[in-house]
VEXDREN-633108 format. One record per residue: residue number from 1; residue in three letters; chain; x, y, z of N, C-alpha, C in turn. Coordinates in Angstrom, 3 decimals. Each point is the difference from the previous one (the first is absolute). Example, Ala and Ser with C-alpha at 12.3 -4.5 7.8 and 13.67 -1.06 7.14 Angstrom:
2
+-------+-------+------+----------+----------+----------+----------+----------+----------+----------+----------+----------+
: vexdo : kolse : doke :      nc1 :      nc2 :      nc3 :     cac1 :     cac2 :     cac3 :      cc1 :      cc2 :      cc3 :
+-------+-------+------+----------+----------+----------+----------+----------+----------+----------+----------+----------+
:     1 :   ALA :    A :   13.190 :   -5.690 :    7.800 :   -0.890 :    1.190 :    0.000 :    0.900 :    1.200 :    0.000 :
:     2 :   SER :    A :   -0.350 :    1.050 :   -0.720 :    0.820 :    1.190 :    0.060 :   -0.770 :    1.090 :    0.730 :
+-------+-------+------+----------+----------+----------+----------+----------+----------+----------+----------+----------+
END
This chain:
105
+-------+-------+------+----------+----------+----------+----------+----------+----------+----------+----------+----------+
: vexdo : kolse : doke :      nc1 :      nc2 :      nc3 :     cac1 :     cac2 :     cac3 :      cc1 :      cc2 :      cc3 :
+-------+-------+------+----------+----------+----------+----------+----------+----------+----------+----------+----------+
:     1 :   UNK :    A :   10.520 :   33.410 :  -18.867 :   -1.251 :   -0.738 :   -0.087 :    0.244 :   -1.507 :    0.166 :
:     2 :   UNK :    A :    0.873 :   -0.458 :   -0.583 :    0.437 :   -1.338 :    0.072 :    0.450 :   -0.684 :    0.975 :
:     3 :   UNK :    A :    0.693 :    1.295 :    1.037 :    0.268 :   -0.308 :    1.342 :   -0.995 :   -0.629 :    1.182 :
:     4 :   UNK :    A :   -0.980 :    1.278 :   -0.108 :   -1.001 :    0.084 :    0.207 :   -0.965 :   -1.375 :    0.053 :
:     5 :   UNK :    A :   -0.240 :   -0.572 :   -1.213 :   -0.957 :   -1.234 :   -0.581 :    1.223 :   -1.482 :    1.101 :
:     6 :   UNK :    A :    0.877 :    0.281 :   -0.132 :    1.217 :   -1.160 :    0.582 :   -0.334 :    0.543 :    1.928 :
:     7 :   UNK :    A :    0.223 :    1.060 :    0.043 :    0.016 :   -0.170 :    1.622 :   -1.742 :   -0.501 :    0.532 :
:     8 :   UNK :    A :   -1.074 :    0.152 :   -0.902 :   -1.038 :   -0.308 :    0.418 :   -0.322 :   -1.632 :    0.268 :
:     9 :   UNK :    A :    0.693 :   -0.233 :   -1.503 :   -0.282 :   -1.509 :    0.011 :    1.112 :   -0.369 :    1.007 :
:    10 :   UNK :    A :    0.816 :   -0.457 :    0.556 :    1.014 :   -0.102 :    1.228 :   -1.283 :    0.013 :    0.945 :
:    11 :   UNK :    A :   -0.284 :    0.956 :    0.006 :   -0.532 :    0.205 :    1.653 :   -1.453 :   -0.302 :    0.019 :
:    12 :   UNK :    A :   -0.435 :   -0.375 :   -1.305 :   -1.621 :   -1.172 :    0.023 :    0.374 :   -1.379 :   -0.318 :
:    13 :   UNK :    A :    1.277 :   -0.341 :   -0.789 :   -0.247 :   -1.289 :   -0.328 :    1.256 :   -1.006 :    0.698 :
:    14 :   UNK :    A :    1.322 :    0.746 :   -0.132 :    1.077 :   -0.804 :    0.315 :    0.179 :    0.082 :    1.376 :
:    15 :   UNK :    A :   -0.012 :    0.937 :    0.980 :    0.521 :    0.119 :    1.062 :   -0.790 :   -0.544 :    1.299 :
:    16 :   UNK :    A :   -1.909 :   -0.442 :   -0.522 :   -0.811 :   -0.377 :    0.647 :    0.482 :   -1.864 :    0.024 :
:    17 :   UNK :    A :    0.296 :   -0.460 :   -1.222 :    0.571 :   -1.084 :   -0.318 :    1.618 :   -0.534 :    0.879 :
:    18 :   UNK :    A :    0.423 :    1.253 :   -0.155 :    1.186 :   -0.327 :    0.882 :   -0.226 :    0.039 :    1.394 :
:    19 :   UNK :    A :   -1.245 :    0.743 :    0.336 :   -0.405 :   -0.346 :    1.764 :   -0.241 :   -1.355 :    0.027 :
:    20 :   UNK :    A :   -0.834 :   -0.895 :   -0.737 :   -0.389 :   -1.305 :    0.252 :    0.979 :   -0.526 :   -0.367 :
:    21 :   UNK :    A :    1.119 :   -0.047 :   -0.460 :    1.121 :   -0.988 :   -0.289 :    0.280 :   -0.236 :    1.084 :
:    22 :   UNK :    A :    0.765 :    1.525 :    0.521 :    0.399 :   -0.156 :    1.432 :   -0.736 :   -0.387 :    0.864 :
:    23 :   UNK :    A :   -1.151 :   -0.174 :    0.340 :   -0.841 :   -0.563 :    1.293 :   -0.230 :   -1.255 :   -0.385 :
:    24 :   UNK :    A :    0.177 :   -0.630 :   -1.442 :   -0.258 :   -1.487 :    0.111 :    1.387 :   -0.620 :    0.244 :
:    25 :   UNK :    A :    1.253 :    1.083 :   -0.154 :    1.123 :   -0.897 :    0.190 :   -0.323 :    0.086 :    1.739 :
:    26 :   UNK :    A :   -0.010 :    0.749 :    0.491 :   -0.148 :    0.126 :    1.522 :   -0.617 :   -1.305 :    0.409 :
:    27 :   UNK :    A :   -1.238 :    0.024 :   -0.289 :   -0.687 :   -0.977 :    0.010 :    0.670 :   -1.588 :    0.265 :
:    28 :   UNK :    A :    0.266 :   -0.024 :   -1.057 :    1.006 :   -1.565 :   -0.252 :    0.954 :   -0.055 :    1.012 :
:    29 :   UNK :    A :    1.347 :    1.319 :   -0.080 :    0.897 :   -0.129 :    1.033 :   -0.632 :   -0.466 :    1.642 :
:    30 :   UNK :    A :   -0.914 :    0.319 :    0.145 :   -0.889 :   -0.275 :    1.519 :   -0.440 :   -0.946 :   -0.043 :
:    31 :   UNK :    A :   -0.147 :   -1.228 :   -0.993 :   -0.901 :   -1.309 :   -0.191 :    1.112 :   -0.873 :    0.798 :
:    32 :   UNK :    A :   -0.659 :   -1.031 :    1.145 :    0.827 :   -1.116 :    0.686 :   -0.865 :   -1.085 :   -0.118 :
:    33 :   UNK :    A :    1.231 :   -1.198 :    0.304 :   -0.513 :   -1.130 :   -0.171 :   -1.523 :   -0.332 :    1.155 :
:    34 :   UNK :    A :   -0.955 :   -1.024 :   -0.547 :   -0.920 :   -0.179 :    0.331 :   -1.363 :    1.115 :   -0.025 :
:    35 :   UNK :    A :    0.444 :    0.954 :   -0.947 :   -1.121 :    0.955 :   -0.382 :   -0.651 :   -0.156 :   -1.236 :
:    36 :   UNK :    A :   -1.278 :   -0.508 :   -0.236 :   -0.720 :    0.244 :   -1.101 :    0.286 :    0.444 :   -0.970 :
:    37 :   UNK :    A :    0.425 :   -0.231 :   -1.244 :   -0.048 :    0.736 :   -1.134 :   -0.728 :   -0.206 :   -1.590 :
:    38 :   UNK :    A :    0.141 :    0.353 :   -1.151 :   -0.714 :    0.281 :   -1.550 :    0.837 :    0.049 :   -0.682 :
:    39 :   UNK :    A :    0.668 :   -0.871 :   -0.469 :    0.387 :    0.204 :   -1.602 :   -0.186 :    0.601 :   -0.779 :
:    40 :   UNK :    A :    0.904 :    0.704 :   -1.377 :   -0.597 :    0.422 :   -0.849 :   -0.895 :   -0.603 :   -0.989 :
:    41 :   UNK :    A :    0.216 :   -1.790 :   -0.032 :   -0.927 :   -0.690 :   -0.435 :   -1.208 :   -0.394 :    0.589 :
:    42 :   UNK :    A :   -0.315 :    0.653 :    1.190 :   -1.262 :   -0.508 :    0.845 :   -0.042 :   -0.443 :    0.948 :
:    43 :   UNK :    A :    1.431 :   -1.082 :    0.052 :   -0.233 :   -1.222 :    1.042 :    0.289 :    0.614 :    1.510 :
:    44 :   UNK :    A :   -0.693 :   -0.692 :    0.670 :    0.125 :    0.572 :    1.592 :    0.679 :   -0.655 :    0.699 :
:    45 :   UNK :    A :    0.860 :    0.351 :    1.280 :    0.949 :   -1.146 :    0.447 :   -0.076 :    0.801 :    0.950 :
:    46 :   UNK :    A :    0.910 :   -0.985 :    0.996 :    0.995 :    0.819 :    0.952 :    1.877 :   -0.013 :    0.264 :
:    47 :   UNK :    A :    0.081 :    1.492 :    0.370 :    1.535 :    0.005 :   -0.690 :    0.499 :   -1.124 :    1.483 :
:    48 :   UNK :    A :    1.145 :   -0.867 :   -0.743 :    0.968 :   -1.056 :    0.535 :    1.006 :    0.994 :    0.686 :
:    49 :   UNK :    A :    0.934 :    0.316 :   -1.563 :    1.408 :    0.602 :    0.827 :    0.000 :    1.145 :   -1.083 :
:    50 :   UNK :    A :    1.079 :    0.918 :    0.120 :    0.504 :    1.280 :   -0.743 :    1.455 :   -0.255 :    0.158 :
:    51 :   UNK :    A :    0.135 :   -0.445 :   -1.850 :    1.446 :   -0.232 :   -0.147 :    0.022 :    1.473 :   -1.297 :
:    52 :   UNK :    A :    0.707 :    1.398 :    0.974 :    0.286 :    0.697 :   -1.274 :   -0.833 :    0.520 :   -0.366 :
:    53 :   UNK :    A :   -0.155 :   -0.276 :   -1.138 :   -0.981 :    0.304 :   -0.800 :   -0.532 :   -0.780 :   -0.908 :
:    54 :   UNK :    A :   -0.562 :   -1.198 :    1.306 :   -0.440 :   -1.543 :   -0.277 :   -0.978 :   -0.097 :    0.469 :
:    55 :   UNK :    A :   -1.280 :   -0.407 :    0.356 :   -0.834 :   -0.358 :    0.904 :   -0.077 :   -1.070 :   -0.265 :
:    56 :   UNK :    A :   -0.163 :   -1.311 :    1.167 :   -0.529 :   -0.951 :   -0.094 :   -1.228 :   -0.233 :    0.699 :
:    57 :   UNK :    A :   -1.444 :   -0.491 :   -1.237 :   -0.830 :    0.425 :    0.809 :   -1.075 :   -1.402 :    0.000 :
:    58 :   UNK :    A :   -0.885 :   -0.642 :    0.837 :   -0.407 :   -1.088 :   -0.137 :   -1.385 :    0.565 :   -0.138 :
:    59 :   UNK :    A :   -0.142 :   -1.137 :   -0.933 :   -1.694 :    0.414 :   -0.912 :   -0.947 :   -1.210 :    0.112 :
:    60 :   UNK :    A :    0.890 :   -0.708 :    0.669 :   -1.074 :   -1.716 :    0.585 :    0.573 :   -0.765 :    0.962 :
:    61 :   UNK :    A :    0.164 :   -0.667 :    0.781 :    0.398 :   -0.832 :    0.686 :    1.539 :   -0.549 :   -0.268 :
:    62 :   UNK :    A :    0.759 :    0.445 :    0.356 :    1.270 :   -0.985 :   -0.757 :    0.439 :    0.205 :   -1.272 :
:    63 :   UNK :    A :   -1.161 :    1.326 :   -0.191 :    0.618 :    0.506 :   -1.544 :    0.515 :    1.662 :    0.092 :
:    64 :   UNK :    A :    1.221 :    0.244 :   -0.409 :    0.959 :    0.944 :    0.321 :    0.084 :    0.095 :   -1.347 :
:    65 :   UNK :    A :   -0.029 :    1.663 :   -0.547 :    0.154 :    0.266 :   -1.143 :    1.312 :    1.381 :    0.330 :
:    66 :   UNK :    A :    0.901 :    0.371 :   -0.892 :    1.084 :    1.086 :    0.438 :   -0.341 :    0.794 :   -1.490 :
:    67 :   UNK :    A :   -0.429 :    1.187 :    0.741 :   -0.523 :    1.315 :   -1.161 :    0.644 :    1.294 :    0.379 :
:    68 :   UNK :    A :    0.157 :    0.830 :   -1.190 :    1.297 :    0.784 :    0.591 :   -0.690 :    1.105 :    0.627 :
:    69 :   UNK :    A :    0.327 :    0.688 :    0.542 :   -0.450 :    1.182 :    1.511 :   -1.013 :    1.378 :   -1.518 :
:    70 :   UNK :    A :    0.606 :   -0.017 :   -1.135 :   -0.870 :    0.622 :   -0.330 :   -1.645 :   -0.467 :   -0.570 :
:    71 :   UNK :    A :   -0.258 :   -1.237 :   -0.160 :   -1.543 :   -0.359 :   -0.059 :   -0.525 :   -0.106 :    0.997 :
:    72 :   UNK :    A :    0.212 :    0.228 :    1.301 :   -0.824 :   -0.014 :    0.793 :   -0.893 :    1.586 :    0.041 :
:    73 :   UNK :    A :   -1.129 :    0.284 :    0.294 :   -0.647 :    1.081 :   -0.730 :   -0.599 :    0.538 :    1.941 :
:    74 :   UNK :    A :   -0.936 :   -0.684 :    0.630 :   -0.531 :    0.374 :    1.167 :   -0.424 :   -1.550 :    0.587 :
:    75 :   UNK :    A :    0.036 :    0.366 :    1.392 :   -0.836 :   -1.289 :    1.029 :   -1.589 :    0.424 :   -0.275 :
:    76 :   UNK :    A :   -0.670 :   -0.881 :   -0.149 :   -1.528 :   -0.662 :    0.004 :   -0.814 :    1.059 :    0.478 :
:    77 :   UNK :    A :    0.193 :    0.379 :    0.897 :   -0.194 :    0.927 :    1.254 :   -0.115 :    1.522 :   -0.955 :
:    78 :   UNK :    A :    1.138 :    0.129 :   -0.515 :   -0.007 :    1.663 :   -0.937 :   -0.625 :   -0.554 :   -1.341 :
:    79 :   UNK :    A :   -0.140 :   -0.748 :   -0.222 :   -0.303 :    0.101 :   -1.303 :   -1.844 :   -0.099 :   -0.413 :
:    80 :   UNK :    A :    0.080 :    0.615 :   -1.028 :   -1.278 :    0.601 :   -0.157 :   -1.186 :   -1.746 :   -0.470 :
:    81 :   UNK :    A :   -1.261 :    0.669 :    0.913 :   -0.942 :   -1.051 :   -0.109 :   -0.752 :    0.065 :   -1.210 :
:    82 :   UNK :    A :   -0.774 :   -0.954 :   -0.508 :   -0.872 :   -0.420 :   -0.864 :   -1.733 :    0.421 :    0.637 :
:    83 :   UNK :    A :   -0.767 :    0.532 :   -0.598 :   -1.410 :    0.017 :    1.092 :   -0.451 :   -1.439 :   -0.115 :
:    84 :   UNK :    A :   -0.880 :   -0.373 :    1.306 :   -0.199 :   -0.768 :    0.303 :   -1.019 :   -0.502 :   -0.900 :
:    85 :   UNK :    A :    0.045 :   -1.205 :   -0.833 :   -1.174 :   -0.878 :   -0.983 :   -0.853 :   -0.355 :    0.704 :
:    86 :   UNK :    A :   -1.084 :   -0.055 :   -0.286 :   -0.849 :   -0.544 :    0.417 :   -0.662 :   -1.159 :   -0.148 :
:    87 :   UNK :    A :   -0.336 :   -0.977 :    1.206 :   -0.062 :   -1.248 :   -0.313 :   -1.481 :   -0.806 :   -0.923 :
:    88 :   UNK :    A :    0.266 :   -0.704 :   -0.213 :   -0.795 :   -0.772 :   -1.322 :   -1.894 :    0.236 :    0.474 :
:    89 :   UNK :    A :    0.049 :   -0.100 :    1.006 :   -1.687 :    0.203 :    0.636 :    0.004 :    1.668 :    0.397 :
:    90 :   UNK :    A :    0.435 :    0.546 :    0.137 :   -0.043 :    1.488 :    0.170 :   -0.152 :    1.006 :   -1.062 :
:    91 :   UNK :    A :   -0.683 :    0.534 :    0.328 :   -0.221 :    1.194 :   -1.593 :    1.046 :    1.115 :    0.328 :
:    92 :   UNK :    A :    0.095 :    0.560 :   -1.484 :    1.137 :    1.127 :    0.353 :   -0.173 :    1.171 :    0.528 :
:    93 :   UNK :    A :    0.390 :    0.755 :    0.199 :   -0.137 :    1.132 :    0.338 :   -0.846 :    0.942 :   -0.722 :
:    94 :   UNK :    A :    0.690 :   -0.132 :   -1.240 :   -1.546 :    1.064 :   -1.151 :   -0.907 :   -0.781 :    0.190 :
:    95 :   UNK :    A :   -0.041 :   -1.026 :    0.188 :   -1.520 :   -0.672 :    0.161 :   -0.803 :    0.676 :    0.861 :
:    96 :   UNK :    A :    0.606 :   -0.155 :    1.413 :   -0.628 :    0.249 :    1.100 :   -0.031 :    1.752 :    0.331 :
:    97 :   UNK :    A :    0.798 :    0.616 :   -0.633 :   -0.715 :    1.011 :   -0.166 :   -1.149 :    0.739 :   -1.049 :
:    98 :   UNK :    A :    0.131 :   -0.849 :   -1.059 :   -1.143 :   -0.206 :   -0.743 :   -1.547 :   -0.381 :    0.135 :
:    99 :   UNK :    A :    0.151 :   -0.824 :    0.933 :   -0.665 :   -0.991 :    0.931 :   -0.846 :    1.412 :    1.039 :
:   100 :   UNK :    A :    0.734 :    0.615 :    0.685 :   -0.450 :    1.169 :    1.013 :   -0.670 :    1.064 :   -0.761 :
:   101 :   UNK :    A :    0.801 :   -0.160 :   -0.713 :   -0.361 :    1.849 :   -0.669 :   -1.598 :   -0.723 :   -0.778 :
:   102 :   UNK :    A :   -0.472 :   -0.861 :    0.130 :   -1.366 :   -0.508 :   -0.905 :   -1.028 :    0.113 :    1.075 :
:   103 :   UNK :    A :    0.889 :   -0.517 :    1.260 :   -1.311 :   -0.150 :    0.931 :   -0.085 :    0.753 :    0.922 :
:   104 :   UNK :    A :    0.676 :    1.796 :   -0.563 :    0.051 :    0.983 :    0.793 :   -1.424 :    0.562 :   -1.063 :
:   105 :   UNK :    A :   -0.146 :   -0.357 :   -1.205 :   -0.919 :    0.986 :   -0.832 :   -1.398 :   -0.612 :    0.351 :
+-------+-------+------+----------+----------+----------+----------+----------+----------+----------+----------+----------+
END
């Protein structure tokens, strides 16, 4: 039974985890200089050089920061969006469907 409860959890919790390890190390190993990237703190840059398991990556003009190959997480591009806010004169969305559904009755 105990076997049992261990080979399940393996094959729902750990081994799905160990697929994404491996595809984010992939990931990184394939990152070259002058490609977009994300920090694990946020900041966005683009990678300089790959020393190792160094990146040097510039995050402003003349500003070069060196972070080690494992905080880099995904380029801009993969990484997941925010929905779009809506601007200060625009109503929101429940509004405006709020808005319809009144002047359908």
């Amino acid at each position: 039974m105990m076997i049992l409860i261990f080979v399940v959890m393996w094959l729902f919790m750990i081994r799905p985890q160990q697929k994404k390890q491996k595809e984010l190390e992939k990931q990184r190993d394939q990152m070259r200089p002058g490609q977009k990237v994300v920090t694990a703190g946020g900041l966005h840059g683009k990678l300089k050089s790959v020393d190792g398991d160094i990146f040097q990556v510039e995050i402003a003009k003349d500003v070069v920061i060196r972070i080690d190959k494992s905080s880099v997480f995904a380029e801009p591009e993969a990484a997941p969006k925010k929905e779009d806010k809506p601007k200060k004169d625009e109503p929101k969305k429940e509004e405006v469907k709020k808005d319809e559904a009144k002047e359908e009755k």
